[in-house]
Structure formats: structure tokens, C-alpha cells
N, C-alpha and C positions, 0 to 999 in steps of 0.2 A: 780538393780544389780550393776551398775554403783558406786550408795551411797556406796552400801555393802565393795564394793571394795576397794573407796576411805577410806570408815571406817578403815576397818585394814590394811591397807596402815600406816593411821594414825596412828595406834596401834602399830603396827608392826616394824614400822620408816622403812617400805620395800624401803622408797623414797631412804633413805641414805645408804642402800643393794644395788638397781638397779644402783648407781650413783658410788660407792665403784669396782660392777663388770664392767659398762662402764670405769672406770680408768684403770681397770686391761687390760683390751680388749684393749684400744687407748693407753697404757702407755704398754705394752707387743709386739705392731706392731711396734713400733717406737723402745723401744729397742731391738726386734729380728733383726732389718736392722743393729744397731749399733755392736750387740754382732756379726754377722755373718760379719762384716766388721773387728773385732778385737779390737773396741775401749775403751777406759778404762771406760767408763759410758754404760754398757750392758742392757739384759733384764731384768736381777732384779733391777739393780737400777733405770731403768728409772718407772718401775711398783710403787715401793715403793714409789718415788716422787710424779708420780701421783696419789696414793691414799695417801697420805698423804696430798698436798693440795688440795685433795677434801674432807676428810673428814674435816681437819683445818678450812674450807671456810663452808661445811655445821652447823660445830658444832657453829661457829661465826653467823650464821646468826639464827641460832635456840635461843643461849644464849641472843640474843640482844633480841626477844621478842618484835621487835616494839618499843622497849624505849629508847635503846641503839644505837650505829653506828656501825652496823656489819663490816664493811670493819677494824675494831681497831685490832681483831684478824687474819685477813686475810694476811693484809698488813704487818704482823711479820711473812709469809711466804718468801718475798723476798728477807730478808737479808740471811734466812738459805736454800734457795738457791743459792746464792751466793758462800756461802762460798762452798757450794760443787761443786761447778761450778770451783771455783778457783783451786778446787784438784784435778779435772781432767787436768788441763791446766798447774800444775807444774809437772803433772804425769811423765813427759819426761822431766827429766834436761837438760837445755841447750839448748831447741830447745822446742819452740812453736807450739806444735800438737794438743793441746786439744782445742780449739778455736771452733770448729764445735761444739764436746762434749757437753762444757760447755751450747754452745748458746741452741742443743736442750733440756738440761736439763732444761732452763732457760724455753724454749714453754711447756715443758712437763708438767711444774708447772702451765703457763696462764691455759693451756689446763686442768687441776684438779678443776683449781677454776673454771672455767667456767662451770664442771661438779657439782659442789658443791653450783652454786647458779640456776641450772638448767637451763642451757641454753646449754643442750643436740643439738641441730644442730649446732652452734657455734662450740662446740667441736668437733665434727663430722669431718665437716668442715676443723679447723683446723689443726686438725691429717692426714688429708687426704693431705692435704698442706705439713706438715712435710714432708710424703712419698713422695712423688713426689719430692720436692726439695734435699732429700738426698740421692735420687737412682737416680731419670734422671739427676740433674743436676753434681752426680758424674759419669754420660757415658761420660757427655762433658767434665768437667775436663781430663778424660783421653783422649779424642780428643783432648784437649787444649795443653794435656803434647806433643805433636806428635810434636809439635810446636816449643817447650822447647828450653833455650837456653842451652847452654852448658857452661862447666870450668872446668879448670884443678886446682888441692890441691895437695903438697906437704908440707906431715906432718913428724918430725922428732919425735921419740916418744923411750921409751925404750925398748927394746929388751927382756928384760927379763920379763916385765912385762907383755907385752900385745900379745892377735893374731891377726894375720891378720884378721879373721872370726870376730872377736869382733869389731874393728873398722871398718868393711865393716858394721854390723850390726847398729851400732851408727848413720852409713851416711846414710842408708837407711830407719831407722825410722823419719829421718827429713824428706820423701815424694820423695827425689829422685831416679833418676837409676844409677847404677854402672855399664857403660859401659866400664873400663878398668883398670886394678889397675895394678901396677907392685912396686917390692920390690927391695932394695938393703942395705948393709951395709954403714953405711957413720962414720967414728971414731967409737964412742960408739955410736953410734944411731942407730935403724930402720926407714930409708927414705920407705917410702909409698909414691908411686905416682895415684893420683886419677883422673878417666876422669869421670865428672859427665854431669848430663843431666834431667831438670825439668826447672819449675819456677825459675824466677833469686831468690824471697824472700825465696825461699825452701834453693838455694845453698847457701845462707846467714846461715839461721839456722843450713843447716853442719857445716860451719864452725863455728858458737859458740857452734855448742855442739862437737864437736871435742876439741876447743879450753878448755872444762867444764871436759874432759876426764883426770882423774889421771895421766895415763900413757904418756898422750900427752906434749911435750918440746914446740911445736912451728909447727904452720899453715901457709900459702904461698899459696896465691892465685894466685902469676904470677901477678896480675895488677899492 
């Protein structure tokens, strides 16, 4: 029964079926944490990554046939991960948020090949790793932020151009909190006063992506 099976397995290519739906399954759990988090690399795209380097890595090791070096077609999976790795990380002008993103696209793909030359507990393994380090080790980050230092910004920006809501939105996608904002007219300008509160590297990226904002004259940290 055993032969039988492995037969139309063979026939079947079911190896490169079972290995197509493990990507979808470890490539689908790893983007469901991402998409329910809001990040710009979700659950389809981390699925399609990882069956696309599982299938790339099994079709390489099939076409080598034992004569060839299978890893020739594999290894031309990391450059084009790469590049979508990069597209997540400029997804946010001005401010460096994709960095997480990029990196678990970058495992999503180990995590394909390693499905694609069937080493099935490996990937297991390190999907299981993934989750773990991007849901427990984001409870501590938010314990970390409790921590957080603070700073004050005073932005001079145009008035007519822009809202309040829009540049509170800009300082918040860089990871921090807006604990106090207050407004006032200064000449032609709208002065925004900001009380922020995160990581000192977070309150850095407000302030170039503020500084990256059309609407914005000029930034003032106070130090």
C-alpha cells in the first residue's frame, strides 16, 4: 500500500500539491498576524511569497535532475525578495516602519524553500518561531513603550493647506503617542505644538517624516 501510494504521489507530483498547501497554511498564519496588525505586507502577500518560493525551489530541484546544482534557480529567489521587501519599507515616506515587514517577508521566503526541498519540520519550526516573536515579543514592546521617553515638536506648516488630523496622523504612523497637541496662528503660519511619547528612534522618524510632509515650513525639536 505504502509502494501504491508513493507511486502516484510520483505520478501525481501530490509531493509539490502537499508542499504548495503547507505554504499556504505557514504563509497564511504569519500573514493573518500581519494583516490584523494593519501592516502593508498582509495575508495575501505573505501566502503568495511563500508559495512561490516553494514552488521556485521545488521546480529547481526537479529541473537539476541530479546533473545540474539545484540551488542556481533557488538562489534567484532572494534578489526578488528583496525587492519587495524594499517596497514595504518605503511604503511610509519619510519614516522607517516597514523594517519588521520587509524582514518577515524575507523568513517567509527561508520558510518556502525550505518547504520546497522538503524539510517539512524545519518549516514548521520556523513559522512557529515567526509567531511567537511577532505577537509575544510585540506585548513587550508595548510594555517597553510604558517606558518611553518623551519630546516636544513645534511645526510651522501652512494653513491652508493642511489639518490638524492629517499631521497628527503622519506623527502617529511613525509608532508614537500623541499625548498633547495644541494650535495657534503665528504670521502666515499654523504653529502645531506636539507632546510626543515612544522610543527616542520613533521620535526621530516624526520628525523626518514631518519634515518629508508638503505642507510642512520647518520642525523644532527644542534641543
Amino acid at each position: 500500500m505504502q509502494e501504491i501510494m508513493q507511486r502516484m504521489s510520483e505520478v501525481l507530483h501530490l509531493d509539490v500539491l502537499l508542499q504548495l498547501v503547507l505554504a499556504v497554511l505557514l504563509g497564511g498564519a504569519i500573514g493573518l498576524e500581519r494583516e490584523l496588525s494593519g501592516k502593508p505586507a498582509g495575508l495575501r502577500t505573505n501566502i503568495l511569497i511563500c508559495m512561490g518560493a516553494t514552488l521556485f525551489t521545488a521546480l529547481s530541484v526537479k529541473m537539476s535532475l541530479g546533473r545540474g546544482d539545484p540551488a542556481r534557480v533557488a538562489a534567484q529567489i532572494l534578489p526578488g525578495v528583496g525587492f519587495i521587501g524594499a517596497g514595504t519599507i518605503l511604503h511610509a515616506r519619510g519614516s522607517v516602519t516597514g523594517l519588521t515587514s520587509a524582514a518577515t517577508i524575507w523568513v517567509v521566503a527561508a520558510i518556502g524553500m525550505a518547504l520546497g526541498t522538503g524539510e517539512y519540520e524545519e518549516a514548521l519550526g520556523a513559522a512557529l518561531l515567526v509567531m511567537v516573536i511577532l505577537l509575544g515579543l510585540g506585548y513587550l514592546e508595548v510594555a517597553l513603550a510604558r517606558q518611553a521617553t518623551r519630546s516636544h515638536l513645534t511645526v510651522h506648516a501652512k494653513p491652508e493647506a493642511i489639518s490638524l488630523e492629517e499631521l497628527e496622523t503622519v506623527v502617529r504612523r511613525s509608532g508614537v503617542d500623541v499625548t498633547r497637541i495644541d494650535t495657534r496662528r503665528e504670521n502666515v503660519d499654523l504653529v502645531v505644538e506636539l507632546d510626543l511619547r515612544g522610543p527616542k528612534r520613533l521620535h526621530d522618524q516624526a520628525l523626518i517624516a514631518l519634515l518629508h510632509h508638503p505642507t510642512v515650513r520647518s520642525v523644532s525639536s527644542g534641543e
